[in-house]
SESERO-487957 format. One record per residue: z negated, y negated, x of N, C-alpha, C, CB in turn; residue in three letters; chain; residue number from 1. Coordinates in Angstrom, 2 decimals. Atoms other than C-alpha are relative to their C-alpha. Glycine has a CB too. Example, Ala and Ser with C-alpha at 12.3 -4.5 7.8 and 13.67 -1.06 7.14 Angstrom:
SESERO-487957
      npz      npy      npx     capz     capy     capx      cpz      cpy      cpx     cbpz     cbpy     cbpx  resn  chain  resi
     0.00     1.19     0.89    -7.80     4.50    12.30     0.00    -1.20     0.90    -1.25    -0.03    -0.99   ALA      A     1
     0.06     1.19    -0.82    -7.14     1.06    13.67    -0.73    -1.09    -0.77     1.42    -0.46     0.41   SER      A     2
***
This chain:
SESERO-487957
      npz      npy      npx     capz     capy     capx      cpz      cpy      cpx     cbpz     cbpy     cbpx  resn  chain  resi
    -0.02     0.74     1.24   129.78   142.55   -56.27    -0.51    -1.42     0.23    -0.84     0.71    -1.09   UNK      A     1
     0.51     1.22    -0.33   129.67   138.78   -56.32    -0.34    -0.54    -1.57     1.12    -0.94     0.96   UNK      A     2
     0.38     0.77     1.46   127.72   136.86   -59.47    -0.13    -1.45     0.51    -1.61     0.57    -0.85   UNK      A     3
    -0.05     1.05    -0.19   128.21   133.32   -59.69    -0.21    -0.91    -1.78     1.33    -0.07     0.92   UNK      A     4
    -0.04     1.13     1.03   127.07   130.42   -61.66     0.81    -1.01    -0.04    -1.00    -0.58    -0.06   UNK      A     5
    -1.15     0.94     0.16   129.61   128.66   -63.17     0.02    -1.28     0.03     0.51     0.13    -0.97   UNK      A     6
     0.29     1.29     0.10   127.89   125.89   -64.39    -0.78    -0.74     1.39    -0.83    -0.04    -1.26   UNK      A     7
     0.33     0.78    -1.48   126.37   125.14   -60.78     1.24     0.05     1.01    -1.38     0.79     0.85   UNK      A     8
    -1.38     0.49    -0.87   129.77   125.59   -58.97     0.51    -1.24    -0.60     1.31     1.14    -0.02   UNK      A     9
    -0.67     1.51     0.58   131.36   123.15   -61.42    -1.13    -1.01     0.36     0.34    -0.08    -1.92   UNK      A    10
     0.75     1.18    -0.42   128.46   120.91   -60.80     0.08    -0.10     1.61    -1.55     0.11    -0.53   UNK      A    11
    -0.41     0.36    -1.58   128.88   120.91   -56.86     1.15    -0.19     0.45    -0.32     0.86     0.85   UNK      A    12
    -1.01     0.49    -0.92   132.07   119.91   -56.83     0.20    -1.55    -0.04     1.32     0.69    -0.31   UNK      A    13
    -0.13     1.83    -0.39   132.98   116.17   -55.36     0.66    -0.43    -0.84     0.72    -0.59     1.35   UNK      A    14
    -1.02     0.66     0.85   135.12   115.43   -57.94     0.43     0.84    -1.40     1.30    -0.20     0.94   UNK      A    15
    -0.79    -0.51     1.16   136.13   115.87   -61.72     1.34     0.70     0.43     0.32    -1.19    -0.96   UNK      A    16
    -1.07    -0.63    -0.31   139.55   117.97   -61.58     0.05     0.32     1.47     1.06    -0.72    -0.44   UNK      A    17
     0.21    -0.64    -1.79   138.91   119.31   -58.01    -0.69     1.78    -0.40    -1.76    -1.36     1.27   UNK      A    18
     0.40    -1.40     0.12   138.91   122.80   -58.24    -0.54     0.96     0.79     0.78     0.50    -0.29   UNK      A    19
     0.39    -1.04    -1.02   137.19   125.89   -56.50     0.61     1.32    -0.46    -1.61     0.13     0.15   UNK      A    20
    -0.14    -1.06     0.37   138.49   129.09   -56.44    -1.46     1.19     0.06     1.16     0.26     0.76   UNK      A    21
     1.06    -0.48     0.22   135.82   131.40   -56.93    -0.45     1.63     0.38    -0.04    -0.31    -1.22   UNK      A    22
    -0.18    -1.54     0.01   137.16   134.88   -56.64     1.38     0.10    -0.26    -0.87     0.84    -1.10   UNK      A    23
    -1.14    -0.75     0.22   140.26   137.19   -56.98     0.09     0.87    -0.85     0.33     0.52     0.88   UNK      A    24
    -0.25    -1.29     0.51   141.60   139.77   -59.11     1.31     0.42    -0.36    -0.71     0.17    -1.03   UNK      A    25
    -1.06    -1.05    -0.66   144.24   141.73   -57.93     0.97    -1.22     0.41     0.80     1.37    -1.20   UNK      A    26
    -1.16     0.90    -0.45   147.29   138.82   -57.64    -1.06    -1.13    -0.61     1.84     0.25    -0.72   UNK      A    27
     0.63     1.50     0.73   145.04   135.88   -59.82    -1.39     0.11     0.77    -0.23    -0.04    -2.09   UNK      A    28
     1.19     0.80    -1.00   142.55   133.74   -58.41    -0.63    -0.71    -1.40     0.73    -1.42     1.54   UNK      A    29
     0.92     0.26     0.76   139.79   132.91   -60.56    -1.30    -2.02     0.60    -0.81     1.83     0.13   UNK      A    30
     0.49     1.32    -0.13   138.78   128.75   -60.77    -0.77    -0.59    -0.91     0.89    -0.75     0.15   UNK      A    31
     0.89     0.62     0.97   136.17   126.51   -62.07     0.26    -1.56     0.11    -1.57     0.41     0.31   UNK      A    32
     0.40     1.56     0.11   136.24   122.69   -62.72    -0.75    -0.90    -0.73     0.80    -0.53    -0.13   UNK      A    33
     0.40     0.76     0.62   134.94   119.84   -64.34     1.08    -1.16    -0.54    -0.99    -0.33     0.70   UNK      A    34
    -0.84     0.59     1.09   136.94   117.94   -67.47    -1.30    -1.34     0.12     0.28     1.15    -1.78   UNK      A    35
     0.44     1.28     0.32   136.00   114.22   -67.55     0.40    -1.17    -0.90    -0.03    -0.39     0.90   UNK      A    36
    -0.41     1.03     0.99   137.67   112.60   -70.27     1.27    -0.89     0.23    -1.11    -0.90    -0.13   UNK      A    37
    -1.10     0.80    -0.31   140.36   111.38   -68.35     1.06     1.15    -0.26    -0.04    -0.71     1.55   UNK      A    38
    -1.01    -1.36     0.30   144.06   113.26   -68.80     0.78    -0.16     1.53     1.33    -0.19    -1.71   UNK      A    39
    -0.71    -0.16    -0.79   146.03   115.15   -66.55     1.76     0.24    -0.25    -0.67     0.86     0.53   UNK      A    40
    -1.60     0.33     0.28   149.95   114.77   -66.00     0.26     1.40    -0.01     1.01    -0.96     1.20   UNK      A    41
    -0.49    -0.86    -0.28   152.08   117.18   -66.91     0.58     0.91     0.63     0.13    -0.09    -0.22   UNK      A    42
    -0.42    -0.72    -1.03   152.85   120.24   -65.27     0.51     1.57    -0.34    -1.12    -0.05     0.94   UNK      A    43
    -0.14    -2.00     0.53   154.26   124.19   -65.42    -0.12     0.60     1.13     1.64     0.75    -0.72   UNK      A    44
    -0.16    -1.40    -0.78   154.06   127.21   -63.60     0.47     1.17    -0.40    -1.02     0.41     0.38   UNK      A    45
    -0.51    -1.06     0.62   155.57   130.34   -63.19     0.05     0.82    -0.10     0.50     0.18    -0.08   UNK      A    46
     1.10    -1.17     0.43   153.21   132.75   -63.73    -1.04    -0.80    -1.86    -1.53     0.19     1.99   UNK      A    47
     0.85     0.80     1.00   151.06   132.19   -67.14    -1.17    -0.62     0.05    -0.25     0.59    -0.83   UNK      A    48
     1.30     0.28    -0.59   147.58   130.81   -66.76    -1.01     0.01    -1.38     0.03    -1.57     0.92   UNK      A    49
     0.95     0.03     1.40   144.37   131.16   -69.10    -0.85    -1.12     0.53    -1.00     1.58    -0.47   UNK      A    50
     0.89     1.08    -0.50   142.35   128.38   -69.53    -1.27     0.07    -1.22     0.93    -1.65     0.12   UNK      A    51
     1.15     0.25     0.82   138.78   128.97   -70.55    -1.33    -0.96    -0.42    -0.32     0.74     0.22   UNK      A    52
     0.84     1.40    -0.08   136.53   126.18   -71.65    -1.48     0.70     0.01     0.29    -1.23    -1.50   UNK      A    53
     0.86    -0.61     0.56   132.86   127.23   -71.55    -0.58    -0.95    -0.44    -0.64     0.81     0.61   UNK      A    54
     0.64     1.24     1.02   131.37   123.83   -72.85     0.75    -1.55     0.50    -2.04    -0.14     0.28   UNK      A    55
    -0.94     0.74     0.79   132.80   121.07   -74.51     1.44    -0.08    -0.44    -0.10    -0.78     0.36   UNK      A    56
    -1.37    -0.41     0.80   136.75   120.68   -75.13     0.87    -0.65     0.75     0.20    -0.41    -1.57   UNK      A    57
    -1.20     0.65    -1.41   139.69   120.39   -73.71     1.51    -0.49    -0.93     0.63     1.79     1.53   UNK      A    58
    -1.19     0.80     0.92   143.02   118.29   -75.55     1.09     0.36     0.92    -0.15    -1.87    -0.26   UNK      A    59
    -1.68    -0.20    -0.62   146.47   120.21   -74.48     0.88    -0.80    -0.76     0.68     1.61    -0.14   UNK      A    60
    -1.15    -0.14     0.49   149.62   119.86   -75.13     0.93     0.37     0.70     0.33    -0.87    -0.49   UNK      A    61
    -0.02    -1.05    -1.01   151.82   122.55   -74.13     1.29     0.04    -1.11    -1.40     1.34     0.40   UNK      A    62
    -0.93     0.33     0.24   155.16   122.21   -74.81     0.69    -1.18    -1.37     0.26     1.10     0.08   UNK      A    63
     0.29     1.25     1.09   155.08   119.09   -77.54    -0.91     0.41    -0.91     1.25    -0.51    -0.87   UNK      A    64
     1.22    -0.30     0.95   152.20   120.63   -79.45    -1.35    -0.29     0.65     0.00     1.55    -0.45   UNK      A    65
     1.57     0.60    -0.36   148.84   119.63   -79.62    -0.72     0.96    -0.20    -0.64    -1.20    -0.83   UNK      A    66
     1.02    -1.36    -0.29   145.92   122.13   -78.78    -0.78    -0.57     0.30     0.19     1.13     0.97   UNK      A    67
     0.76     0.19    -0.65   142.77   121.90   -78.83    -1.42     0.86     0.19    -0.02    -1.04    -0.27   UNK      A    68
     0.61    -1.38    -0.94   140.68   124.75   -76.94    -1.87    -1.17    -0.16     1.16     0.34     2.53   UNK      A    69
     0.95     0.76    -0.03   136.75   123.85   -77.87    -1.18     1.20     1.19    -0.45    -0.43    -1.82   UNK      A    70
     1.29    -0.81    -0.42   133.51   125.84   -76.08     0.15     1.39    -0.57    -1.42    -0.67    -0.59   UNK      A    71
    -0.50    -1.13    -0.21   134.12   129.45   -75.69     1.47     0.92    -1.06    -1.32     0.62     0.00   UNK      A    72
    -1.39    -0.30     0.96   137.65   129.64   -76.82     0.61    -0.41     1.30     0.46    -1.00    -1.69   UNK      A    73
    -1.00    -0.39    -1.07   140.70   130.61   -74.22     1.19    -0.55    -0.82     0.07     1.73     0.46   UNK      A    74
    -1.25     0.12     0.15   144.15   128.92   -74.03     0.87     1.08     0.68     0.30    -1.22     0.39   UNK      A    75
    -1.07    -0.38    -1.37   146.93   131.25   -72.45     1.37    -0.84    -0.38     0.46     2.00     0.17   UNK      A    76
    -1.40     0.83    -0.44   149.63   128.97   -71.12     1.27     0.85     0.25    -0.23    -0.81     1.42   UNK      A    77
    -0.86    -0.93    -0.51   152.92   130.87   -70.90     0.95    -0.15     1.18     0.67     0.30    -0.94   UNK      A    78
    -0.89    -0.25    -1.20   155.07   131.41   -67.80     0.87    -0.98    -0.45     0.66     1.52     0.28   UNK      A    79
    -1.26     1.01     0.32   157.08   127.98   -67.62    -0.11    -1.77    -0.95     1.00     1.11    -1.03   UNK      A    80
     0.87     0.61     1.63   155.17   126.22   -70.64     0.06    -1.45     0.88    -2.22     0.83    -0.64   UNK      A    81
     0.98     0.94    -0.34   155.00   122.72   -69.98    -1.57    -0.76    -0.76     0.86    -0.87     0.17   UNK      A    82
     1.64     0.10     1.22   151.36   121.20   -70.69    -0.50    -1.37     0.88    -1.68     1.87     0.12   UNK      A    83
     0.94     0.95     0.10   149.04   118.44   -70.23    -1.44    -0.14    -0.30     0.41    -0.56    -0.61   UNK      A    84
     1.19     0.41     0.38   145.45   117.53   -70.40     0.01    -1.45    -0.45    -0.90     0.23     1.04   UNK      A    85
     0.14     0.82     0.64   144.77   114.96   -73.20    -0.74    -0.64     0.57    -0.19     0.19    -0.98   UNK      A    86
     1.62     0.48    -0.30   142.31   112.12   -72.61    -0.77     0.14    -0.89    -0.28    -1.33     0.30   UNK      A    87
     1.39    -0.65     0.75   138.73   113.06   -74.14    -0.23     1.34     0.23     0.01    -0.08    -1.56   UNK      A    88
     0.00    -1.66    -0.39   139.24   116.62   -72.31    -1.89    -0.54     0.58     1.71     0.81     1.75   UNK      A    89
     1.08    -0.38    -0.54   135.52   117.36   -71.09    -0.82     1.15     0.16    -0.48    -0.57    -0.33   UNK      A    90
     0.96    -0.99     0.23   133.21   119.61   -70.20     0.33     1.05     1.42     0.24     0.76    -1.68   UNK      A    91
    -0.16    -1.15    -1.01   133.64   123.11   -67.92     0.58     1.13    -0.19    -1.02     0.40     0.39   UNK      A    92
    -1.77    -1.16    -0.02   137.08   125.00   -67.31     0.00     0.92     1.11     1.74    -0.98     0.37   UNK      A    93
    -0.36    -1.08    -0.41   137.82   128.35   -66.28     1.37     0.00     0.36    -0.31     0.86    -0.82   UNK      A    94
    -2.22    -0.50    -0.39   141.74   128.99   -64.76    -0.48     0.80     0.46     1.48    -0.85     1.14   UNK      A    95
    -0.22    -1.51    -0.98   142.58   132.40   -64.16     1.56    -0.28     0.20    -0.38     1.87    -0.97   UNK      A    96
    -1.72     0.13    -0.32   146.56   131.84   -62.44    -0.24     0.36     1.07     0.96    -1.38    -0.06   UNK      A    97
    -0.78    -0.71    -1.51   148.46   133.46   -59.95     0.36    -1.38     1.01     1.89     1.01    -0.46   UNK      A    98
    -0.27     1.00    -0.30   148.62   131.63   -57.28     1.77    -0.23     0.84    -1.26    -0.26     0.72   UNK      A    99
    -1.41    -0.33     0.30   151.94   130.21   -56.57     0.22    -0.49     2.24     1.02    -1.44    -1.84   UNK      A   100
    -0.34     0.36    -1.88   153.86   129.82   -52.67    -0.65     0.43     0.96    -0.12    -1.34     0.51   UNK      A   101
***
């Protein structure tokens, strides 16, 4: 059994949006980052992905709709979905996705 602090992985990494994987479960890989207010370009995949915020908020938009996922509240992205991180996203994100290739 591995226990990990989330909020000290996300803090040791070199960079906002630089992700760690953290763990596995069964086909999905379990990641942590750090949201800095800046946005990320759009993108899909094609597996679904959950995206859990555990503090502050994160500004989607996920196929022309606007979402916005605050402190312990889960997005699931669907298989294909395109999406985006708004700017004013911040705080500390969970991805659970398959990983792809």
């Amino acid at each position: 059994m591995t226990v990990v602090d989330l909020f000290r992985a996300a803090a040791g990494l070199p960079e906002a949006w630089s992700s760690r994987v953290l763990g596995e479960v069964g086909t999905a890989c379990v990641k942590v980052l750090r949201m800095d207010e800046m946005p990320v370009e759009e993108e899909a995949h094609g597996a679904a992905e959950a995206l859990l915020v555990l503090d502050g908020r994160m500004e989607l938009t996920v196929d022309g709709a606007e979402v916005s996922v605050g402190a312990g509240e889960m997005a699931v992205v669907p298989a294909g979905a395109r999406h985006a991180v708004r700017a004013g996203s911040a705080g500390t994100l969970v991805i659970v996705e398959v990983r792809e290739g």
